[in-house]
C-alpha positions in Angstrom: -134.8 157.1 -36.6 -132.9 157.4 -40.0 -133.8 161.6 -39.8 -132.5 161.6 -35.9 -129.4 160.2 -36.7 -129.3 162.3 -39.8 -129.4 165.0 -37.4 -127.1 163.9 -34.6 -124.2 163.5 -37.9 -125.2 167.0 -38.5 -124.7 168.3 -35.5 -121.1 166.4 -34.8 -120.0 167.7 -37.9 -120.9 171.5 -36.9 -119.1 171.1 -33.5 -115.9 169.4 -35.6 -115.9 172.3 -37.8 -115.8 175.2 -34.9 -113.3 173.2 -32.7 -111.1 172.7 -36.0 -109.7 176.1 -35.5 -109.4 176.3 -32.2 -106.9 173.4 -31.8 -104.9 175.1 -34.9 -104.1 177.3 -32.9 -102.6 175.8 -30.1 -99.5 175.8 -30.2 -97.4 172.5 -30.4 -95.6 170.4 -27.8 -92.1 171.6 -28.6 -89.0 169.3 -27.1 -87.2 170.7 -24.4 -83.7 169.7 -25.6 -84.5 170.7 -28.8 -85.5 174.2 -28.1 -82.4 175.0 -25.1 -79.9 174.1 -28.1 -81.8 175.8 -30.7 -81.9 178.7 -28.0 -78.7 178.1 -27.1 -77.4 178.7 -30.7 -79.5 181.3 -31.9 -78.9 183.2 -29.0 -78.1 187.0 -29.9 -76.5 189.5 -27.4 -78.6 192.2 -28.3 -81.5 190.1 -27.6 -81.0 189.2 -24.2 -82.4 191.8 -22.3 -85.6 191.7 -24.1 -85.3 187.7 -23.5 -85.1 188.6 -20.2 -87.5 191.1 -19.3 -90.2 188.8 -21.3 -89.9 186.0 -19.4 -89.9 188.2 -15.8 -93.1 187.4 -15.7 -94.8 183.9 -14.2 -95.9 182.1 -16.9 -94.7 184.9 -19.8 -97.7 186.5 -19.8 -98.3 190.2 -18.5 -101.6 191.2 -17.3 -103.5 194.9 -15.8 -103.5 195.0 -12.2 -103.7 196.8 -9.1 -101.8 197.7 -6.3 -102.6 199.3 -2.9 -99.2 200.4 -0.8 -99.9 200.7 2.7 -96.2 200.8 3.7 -95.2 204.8 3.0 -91.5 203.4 4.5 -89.7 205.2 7.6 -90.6 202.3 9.6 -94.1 203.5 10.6 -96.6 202.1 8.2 -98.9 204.8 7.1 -102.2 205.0 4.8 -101.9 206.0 1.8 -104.1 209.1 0.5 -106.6 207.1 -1.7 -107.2 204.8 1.4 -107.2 207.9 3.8 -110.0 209.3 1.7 -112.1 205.9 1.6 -111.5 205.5 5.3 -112.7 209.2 5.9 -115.8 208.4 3.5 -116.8 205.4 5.8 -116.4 207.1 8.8 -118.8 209.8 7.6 -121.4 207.3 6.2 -121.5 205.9 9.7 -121.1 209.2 11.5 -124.9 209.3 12.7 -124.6 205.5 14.0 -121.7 206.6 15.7 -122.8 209.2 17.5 -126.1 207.6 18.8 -124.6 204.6 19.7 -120.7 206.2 21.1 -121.7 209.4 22.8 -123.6 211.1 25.1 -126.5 211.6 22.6 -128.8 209.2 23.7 -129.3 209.9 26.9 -130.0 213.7 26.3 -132.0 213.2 23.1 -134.7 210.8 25.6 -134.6 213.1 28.5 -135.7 215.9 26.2 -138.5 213.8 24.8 -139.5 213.4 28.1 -139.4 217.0 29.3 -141.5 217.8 26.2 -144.3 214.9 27.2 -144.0 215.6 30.7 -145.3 219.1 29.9 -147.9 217.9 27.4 -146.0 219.8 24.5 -145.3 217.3 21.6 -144.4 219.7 18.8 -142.5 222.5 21.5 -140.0 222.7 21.1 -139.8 221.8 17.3 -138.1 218.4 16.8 -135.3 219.7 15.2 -134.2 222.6 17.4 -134.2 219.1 19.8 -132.1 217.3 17.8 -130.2 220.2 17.0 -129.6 221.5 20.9 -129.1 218.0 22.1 -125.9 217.4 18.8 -123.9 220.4 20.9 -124.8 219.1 24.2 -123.3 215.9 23.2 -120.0 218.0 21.5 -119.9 220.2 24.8 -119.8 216.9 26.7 -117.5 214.7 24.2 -114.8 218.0 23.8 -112.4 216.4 26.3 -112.5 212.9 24.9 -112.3 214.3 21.0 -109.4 216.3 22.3 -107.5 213.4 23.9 -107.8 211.4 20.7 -106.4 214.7 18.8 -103.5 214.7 21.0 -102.6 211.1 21.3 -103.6 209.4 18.6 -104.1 211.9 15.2 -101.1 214.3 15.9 -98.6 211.5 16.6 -100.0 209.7 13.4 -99.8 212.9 11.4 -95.7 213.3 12.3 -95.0 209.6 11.7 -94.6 208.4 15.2 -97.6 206.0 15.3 -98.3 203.7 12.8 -102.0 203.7 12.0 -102.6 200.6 14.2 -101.1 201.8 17.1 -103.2 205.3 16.0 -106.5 203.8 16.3 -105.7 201.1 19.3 -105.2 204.4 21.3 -108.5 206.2 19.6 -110.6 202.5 20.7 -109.2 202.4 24.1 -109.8 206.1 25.1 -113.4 206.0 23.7 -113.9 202.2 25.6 -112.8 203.8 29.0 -115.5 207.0 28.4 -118.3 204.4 28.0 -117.4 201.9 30.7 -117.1 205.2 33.1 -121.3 205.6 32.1 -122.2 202.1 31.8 -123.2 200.0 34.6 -121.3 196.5 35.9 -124.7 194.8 35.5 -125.2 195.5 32.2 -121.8 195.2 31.2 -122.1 191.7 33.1 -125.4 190.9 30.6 -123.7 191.5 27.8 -120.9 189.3 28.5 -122.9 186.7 29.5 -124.7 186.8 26.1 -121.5 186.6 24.0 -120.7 183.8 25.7 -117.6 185.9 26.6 -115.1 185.2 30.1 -115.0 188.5 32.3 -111.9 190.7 31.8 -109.8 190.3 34.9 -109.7 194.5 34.9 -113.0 196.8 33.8 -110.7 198.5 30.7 -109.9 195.5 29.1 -113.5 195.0 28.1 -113.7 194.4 24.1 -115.6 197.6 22.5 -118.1 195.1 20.5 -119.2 194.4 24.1 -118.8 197.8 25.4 -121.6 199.7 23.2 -124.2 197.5 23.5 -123.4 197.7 27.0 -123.5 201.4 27.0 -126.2 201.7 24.9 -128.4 200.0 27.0 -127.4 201.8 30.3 -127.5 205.1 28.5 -131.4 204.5 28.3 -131.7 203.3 32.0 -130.2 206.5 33.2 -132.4 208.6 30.7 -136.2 206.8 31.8 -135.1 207.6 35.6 -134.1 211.2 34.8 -137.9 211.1 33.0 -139.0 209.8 35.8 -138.2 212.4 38.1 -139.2 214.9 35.7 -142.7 213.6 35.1 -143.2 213.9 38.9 -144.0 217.2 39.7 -146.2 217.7 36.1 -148.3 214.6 37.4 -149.1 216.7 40.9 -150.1 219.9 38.7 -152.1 217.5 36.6 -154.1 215.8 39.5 -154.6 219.1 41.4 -155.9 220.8 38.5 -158.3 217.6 37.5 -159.4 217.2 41.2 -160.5 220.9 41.1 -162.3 220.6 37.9 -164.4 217.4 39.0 -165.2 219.3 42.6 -166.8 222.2 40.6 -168.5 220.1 38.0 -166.5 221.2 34.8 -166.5 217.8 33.4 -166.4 219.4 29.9 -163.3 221.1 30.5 -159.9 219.0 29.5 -157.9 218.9 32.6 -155.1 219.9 30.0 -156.4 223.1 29.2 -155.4 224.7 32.9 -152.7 222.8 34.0 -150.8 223.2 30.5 -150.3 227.4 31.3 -149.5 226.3 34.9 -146.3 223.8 34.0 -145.2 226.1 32.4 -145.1 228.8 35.3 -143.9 226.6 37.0 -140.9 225.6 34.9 -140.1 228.8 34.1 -139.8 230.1 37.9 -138.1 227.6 38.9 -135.5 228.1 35.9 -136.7 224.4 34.6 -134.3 224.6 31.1 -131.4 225.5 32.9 -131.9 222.8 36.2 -132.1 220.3 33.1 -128.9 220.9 31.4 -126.9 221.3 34.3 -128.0 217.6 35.4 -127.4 216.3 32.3 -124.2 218.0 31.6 -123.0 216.5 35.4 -124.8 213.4 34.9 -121.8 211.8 32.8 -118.8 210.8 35.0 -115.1 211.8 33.8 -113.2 208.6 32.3 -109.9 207.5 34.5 
C-alpha cells in the first residue's frame, strides 16, 4: 500500500508539473471597465486602423480558409472554372453508366448478342467491333436529342442567359421525354409503384430517378423480342438440317457443322446486316 500510494503522489506531482505551464499561459481575466478606459486613454490615432482591422475578425483570431464563388454576377449565377472542370471530371467518370443506362445502347448491344448466338457465332464478330458498331449506332440515334440539349441548354448557358439550374433542368427534361417516348406505361407504372411514388397527373412530369429504371427495364423487353424474331428462322435451318442428318444415319455429324455455312447464306442473301440496323435504327420512337 505505502509503495502504491508512493506512486499515485508520483504520478500527481508529474501531471501538476506539465499543467503548471499551461495555465501560465493563459491569459488573465482582465476587467472590462478597466481596460475601455485604459483603451480609451491610450488610444493613438495612428493606431486605429490597425485596431480596427484586428479585431474585423470574430473572435480576433484569423485563420486559412476556402472559398468557392458560384455567383460570377450579371444576375445569372454561373460555375466557376475550377467547379466546371470537377463537374466535367464526374460526368466523364460516369460517362459509361450513362450511356448504358440513358441511351439507346442497351437495346442494340443485346440484339447484337443475339444475332451473333442465333447464328451459332460467339467470337464473330469480335466483341469489340460489337461494342464499338453498336457506341455509333447509339450516337447516330441520340444526334437529335445531343443536338437539342446543345441548342437549348449549353449555348444559352455559355452567353449568360441561363443560369446553370435552369441549364440543366432543360438538359433533364429533354433527356426524360426521349426515354418515356421508349419506355412502356406498364413499366413505368412498376416502378412507381415500388417507390411508393403517386402517378404524375401528365407522362413528362415523371421524376428521372424513376424514369431510367423504367427505361432500362423496357429497353431489354424490346431487345429479347427483337431476339426472338431473329432466332426464328436460324431454329428452322437448324431443325431441317438435324432432321436430314438423323434420316441418313449421320449421327456423328454435329448438326452445327452444315447448318452454320447455310445461316449464313442465308443472311447474306437476304441482306441480314442491313434488315437489322434499319429495324433498330426505326425501332426507337421520336420524343414530343
Amino acid at each position: 500500500m505505502t509503495l502504491l500510494a508512493h506512486s499515485l503522489r508520483a504520478l500527481l506531482i508529474v501531471l501538476l508539473t506539465i499543467a503548471a505551464p499551461l495555465r501560465a499561459q493563459d491569459p488573465p481575466a482582465a476587467d472590462p471597465d478597466a481596460t475601455s478606459s485604459q483603451n480609451a486613454g491610450d488610444s493613438d490615432p495612428q493606431d486605429a486602423p490597425n485596431a480596427q482591422s484586428a479585431g474585423s475578425a470574430p473572435g480576433g483570431q484569423v485563420g486559412p480558409g476556402i472559398t468557392l464563388a458560384i455567383n460570377a454576377g450579371g444576375g445569372k449565377q454561373k460555375l466557376g472554372t475550377a467547379l466546371e472542370i470537377v463537374l466535367l471530371m464526374t460526368l466523364l467518370a460516369l460517362a459509361p453508366a450513362l450511356v448504358m443506362t440513358m441511351t439507346s445502347f442497351t437495346r442494340i448491344v443485346v440484339v447484337l448478342s443475339f444475332l451473333k448466338r442465333a447464328m451459332s457465332m460467339q467470337d464473330l464478330p469480335p466483341a469489340m467491333i460489337t461494342t464499338g458498331f453498336a457506341l455509333f449506332m447509339t450516337i447516330f440515334i441520340m444526334k437529335p436529342v445531343v443536338s437539342d440539349i446543345y441548342e437549348q441548354a449549353y449555348v444559352p448557358y455559355t452567353e449568360d442567359k441561363l443560369s446553370w439550374q435552369e441549364a440543366g433542368g432543360i438538359a433533364a427534361d429533354r433527356m426524360n421525354r426521349f426515354m418515356l417516348a421508349q419506355t412502356r406505361e406498364a413499366d413505368v407504372a412498376l416502378i412507381l409503384e415500388l417507390s411508393r411514388t403517386p402517378m404524375p397527373d401528365d407522362a413528362l412530369d415523371t421524376p428521372i430517378h424513376v424514369t431510367v429504371p423504367a427505361f432500362v427495364l423496357s429497353e431489354i423487353k424490346t431487345a429479347f423480342q427483337m431476339g426472338f424474331v431473329l432466332f426464328l428462322p436460324f431454329v428452322v435451318i437448324d431443325l431441317v438440317i438435324s432432321s436430314i442428318l438423323v434420316s441418313m444415319g449421320m449421327f456423328s455429324l454435329p448438326p452445327v457443322v452444315v447448318s452454320t455455312p447455310l445461316k449464313l447464306l442465308l443472311f447474306i442473301l437476304v441482306g441480314g446486316w442491313d434488315l437489322v440496323v434499319m429495324s433498330l435504327a426505326e425501332s426507337f420512337t421520336a420524343a414530343p
